[in-house]
N, C-alpha and C positions, 0 to 999 in steps of 0.2 A: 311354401311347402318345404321341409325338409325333408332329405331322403339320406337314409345310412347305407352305404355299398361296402363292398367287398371282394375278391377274386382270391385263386390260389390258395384256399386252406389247405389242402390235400390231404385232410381227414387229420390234424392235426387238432388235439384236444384244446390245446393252449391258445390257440388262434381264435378257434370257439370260442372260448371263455372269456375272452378279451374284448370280441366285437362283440357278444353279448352285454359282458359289465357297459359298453357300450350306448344297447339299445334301453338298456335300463336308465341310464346317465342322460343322455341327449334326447330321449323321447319322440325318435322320429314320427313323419306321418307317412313312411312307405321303408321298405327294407329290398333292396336290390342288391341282388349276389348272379355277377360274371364267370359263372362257371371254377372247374377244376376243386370241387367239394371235398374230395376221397369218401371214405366213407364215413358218414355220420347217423349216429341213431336219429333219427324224427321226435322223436322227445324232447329232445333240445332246445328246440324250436316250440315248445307245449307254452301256453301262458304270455305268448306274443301276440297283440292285438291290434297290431298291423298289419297290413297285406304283405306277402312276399312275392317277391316276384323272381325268378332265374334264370340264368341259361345254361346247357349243358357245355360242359370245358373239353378240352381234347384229350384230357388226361382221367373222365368221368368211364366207367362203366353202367351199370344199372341203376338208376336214382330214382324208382317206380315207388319206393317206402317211405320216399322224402312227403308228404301226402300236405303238410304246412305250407309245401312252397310250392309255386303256379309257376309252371317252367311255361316259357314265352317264345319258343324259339322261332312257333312258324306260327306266331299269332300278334295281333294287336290288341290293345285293351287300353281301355281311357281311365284315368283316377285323376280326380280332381280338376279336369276340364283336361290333360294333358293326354296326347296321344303316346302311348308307348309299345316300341316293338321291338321283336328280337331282330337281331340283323337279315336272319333270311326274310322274314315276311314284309321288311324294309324296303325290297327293290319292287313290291306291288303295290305297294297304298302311294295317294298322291303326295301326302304332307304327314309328317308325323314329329311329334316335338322331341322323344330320346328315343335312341336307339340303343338296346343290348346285344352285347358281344364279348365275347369269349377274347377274343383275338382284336388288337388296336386295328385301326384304320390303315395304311401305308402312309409312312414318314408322318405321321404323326407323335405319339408315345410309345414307338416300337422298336427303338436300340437294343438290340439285344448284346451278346458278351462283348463279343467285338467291333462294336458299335454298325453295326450291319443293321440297316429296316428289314423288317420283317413281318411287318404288318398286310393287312389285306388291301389287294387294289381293288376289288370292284369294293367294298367297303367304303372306300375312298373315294369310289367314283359316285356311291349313293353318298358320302357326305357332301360332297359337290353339288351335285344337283338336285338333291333334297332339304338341305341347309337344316337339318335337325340342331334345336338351342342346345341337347347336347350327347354325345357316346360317351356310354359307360360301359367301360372293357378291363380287361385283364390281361392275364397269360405273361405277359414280359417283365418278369420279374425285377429284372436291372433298370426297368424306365417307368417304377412306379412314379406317379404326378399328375399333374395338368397341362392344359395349355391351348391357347384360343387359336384354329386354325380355320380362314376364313372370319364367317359369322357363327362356328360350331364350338363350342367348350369339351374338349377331348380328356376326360380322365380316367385316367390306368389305376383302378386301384388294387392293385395286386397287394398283397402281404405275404407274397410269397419269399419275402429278403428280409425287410421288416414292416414295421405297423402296424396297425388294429384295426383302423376300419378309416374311411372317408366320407366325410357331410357336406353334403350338396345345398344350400339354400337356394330354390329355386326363385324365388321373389327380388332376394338379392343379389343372384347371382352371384354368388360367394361359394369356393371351394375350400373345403380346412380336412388336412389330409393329418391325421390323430397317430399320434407314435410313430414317424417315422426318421424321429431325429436321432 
């Protein structure tokens, strides 16, 4: 399965339009966005015939008119045999394959300016002891990437520095992180 992500537009037109020409280009079979959206018309999103899925950023106020996208914050939901949950509904279910989040895990992909972690520990403590194949987060704009910690594939796809969007192949287990050279 493939999946397109993203984090950190902050209503940023060009960003849109970018991970859009995107979903057009690579065809995914699911579309996940980590929060911090700013604001965007729901039109946008018109003529996507993929599921969306999102979580709300810390930087989000009212995203009620986003009505394309299935915000998941305190829910689970399965697509394609895969369990997927937002971070909070994470510390209740037994097993769950990704987890969404706004915010990286702790000392995962959360360097921020000063190279200081600042990622989430109980986050960290449900990547532990849940072994999720993989968190997809955002927010830390300076540590957009990947990276395998433990048995969990941890990717920050922020675009909030640069970028367009990040593909997940779940079969291969392949990350390719688009524009951000």
């Amino acid at each position: 399965m493939l999946i397109q992500c993203a984090a950190d537009f902050h209503g940023r037109k060009e960003r849109y339009a970018k991970f859009l020409e995107g979903v057009k280009k690579e065809k995914p079979h699911l579309i996940i966005l980590a929060g911090d959206f700013g604001y965007v018309e729901d039109s946008i999103f018109d003529g996507i015939n993929v599921p969306i899925y999102g979580v709300v950023g810390n930087m989000d106020g009212e995203l009620n008119h986003l009505k394309n996208i299935k915000f998941i914050d305190n829910r689970v939901v399965e697509f394609r045999g895969l369990l997927i949950s937002g971070a909070i509904k994470a510390i209740e279910v037994d097993e769950v394959d990704i987890i969404i989040s706004h915010i990286p895990p702790y000392k995962t992909k959360d360097r921020a300016f000063f190279g200081m972690h600042i990622g989430d520990k109980k986050l960290r403590e449900i990547m532990n002891e849940k072994k999720p194949k993989y968190i997809i987060c955002g927010h830390i704009h300076e540590d957009a990437g990947y990276g395998k910690f433990g048995g969990t594939i941890v990717v920050n796809c922020s675009i909030g520095k640069r970028g367009e969007y990040t593909l997940i192949d779940t079969e291969k287990e392949e990350v390719k992180m688009v524009g951000y050279l």
